[in-house]
C-alpha positions as CSV (number, residue, x, y, z in Angstrom):
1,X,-30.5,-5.7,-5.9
2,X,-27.5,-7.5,-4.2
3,X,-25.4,-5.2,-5.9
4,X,-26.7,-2.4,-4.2
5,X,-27.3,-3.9,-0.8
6,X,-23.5,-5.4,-0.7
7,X,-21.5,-4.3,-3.6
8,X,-19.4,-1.7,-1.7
9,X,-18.7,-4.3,0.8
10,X,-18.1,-6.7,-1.1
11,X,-15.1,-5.2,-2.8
12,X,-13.6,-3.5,0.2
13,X,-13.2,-7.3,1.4
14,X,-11.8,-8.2,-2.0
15,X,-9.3,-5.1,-1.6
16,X,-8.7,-6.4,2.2
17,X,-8.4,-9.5,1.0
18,X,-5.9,-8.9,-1.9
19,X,-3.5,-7.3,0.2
20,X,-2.8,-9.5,2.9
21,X,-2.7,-12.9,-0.2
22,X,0.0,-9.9,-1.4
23,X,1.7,-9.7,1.7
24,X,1.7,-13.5,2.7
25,X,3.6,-14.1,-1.0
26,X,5.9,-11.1,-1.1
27,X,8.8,-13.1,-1.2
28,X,7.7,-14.7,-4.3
29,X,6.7,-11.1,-6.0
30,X,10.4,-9.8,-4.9
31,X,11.7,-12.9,-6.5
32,X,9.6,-12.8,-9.5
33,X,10.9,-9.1,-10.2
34,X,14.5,-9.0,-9.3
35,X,14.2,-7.9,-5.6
36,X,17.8,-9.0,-3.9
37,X,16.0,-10.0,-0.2
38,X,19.0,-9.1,1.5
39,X,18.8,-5.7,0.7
40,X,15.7,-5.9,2.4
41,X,16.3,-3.6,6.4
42,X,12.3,-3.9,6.8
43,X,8.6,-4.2,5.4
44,X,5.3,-4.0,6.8
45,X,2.1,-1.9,6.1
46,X,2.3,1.4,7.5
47,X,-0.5,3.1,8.7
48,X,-0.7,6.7,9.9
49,X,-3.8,8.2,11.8
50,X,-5.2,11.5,11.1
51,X,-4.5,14.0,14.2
52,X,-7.5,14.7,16.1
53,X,-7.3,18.3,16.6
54,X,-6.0,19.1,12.5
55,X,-9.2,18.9,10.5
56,X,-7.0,19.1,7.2
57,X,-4.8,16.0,8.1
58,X,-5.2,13.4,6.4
59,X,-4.4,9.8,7.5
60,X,-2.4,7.7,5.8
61,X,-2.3,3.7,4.4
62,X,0.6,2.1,2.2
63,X,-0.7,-1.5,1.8
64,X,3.3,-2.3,1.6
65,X,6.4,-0.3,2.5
66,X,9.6,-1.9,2.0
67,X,12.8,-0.1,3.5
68,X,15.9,-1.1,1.3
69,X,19.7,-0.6,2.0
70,X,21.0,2.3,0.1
71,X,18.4,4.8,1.4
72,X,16.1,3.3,-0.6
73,X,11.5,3.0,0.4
74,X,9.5,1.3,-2.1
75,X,5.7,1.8,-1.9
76,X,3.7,-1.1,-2.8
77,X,0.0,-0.6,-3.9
78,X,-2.0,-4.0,-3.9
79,X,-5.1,-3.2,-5.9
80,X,-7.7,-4.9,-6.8
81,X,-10.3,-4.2,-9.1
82,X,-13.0,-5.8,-11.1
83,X,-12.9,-2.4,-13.7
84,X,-9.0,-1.9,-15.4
85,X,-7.0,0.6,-13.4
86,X,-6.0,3.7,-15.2
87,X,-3.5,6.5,-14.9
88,X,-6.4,8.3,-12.2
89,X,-4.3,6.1,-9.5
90,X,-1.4,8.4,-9.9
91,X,-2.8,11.1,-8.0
92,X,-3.5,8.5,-5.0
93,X,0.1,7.3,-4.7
94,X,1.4,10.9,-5.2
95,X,-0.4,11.9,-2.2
96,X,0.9,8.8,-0.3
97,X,4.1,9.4,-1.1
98,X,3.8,13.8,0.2
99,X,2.3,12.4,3.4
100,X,4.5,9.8,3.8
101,X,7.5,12.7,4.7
102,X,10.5,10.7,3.9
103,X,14.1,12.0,4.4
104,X,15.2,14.1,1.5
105,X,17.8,11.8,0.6
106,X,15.5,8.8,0.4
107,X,14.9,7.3,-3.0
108,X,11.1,6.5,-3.0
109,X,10.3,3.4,-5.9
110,X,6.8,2.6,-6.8
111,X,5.1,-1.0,-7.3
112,X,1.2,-1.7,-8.3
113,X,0.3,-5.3,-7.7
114,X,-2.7,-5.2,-10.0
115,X,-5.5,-8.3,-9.1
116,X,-7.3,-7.2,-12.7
117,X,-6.4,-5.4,-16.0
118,X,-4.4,-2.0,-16.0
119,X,-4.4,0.2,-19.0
120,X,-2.1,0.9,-21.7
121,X,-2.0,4.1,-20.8
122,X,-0.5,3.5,-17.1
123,X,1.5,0.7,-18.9
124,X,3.2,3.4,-21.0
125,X,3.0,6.1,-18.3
126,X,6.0,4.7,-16.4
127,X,4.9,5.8,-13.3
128,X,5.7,2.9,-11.6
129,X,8.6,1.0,-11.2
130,X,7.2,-2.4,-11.8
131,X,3.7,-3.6,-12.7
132,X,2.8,-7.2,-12.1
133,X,-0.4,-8.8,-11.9
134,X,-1.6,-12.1,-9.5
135,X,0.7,-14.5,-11.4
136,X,3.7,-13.2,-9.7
137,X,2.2,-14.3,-6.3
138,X,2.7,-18.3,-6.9
């Protein structure tokens, strides 16, 4: 019963949640995988709001978008999820990334901050750039 009555809820505030404990330790996760902060021009979610009169625009949310010297955006996904995230978040962050429109020259890198398991199949997939899970926040 609880389940049905609050278990959508209840994870969109664990996802909320997630991403702002994600954002409040980011310098620790850029420590913890290699991240030079002085590279670092900017960072911030990024939001962009579907246009009212285009019925097939979509909004857009990157949980985190760093901009890097060298031309460089990296897209950080903070997920969290009580089931192990699979390979069918690829399609997610691909259409993040066409609706983000970046310059042509701009190198885009990816990031998942997992708060649960991830498959060994988007382990091996090398989609993104660096995987790390809640330990990297502390």
């Amino acid at each position: 019963m609880f389940d049905k009555v609050a278990g959508q809820s209840l994870n969109n505030y664990f996802g909320l949640a997630f991403e702002k404990l994600c954002m409040k330790n980011l310098l620790n996760i850029f420590k913890n995988i290699g991240y030079d902060i002085h590279q670092i021009i900017g960072f911030g979610p990024f939001f962009r709001q579907r246009k009212r009169n285009k019925s097939h625009d979509e909004g857009l949310q990157i949980d985190i978008l760093v901009h890097k010297k060298g031309q460089i955006l990296t897209l950080i996904e903070c997920k969290y999820s009580i089931t192990p995230i699979s390979t069918s978040i690829i399609p997610e962050i691909e259409r993040k990334i066409k609706f983000l429109k970046a310059p042509r020259h701009f190198t885009i890198e990816r990031i998942l901050i997992s708060g649960g398991e991830v498959t060994a199949n988007l382990q091996k997939s090398d989609y993104f750039h660096h995987i790390v899970g809640m330990e990297t926040l502390f």
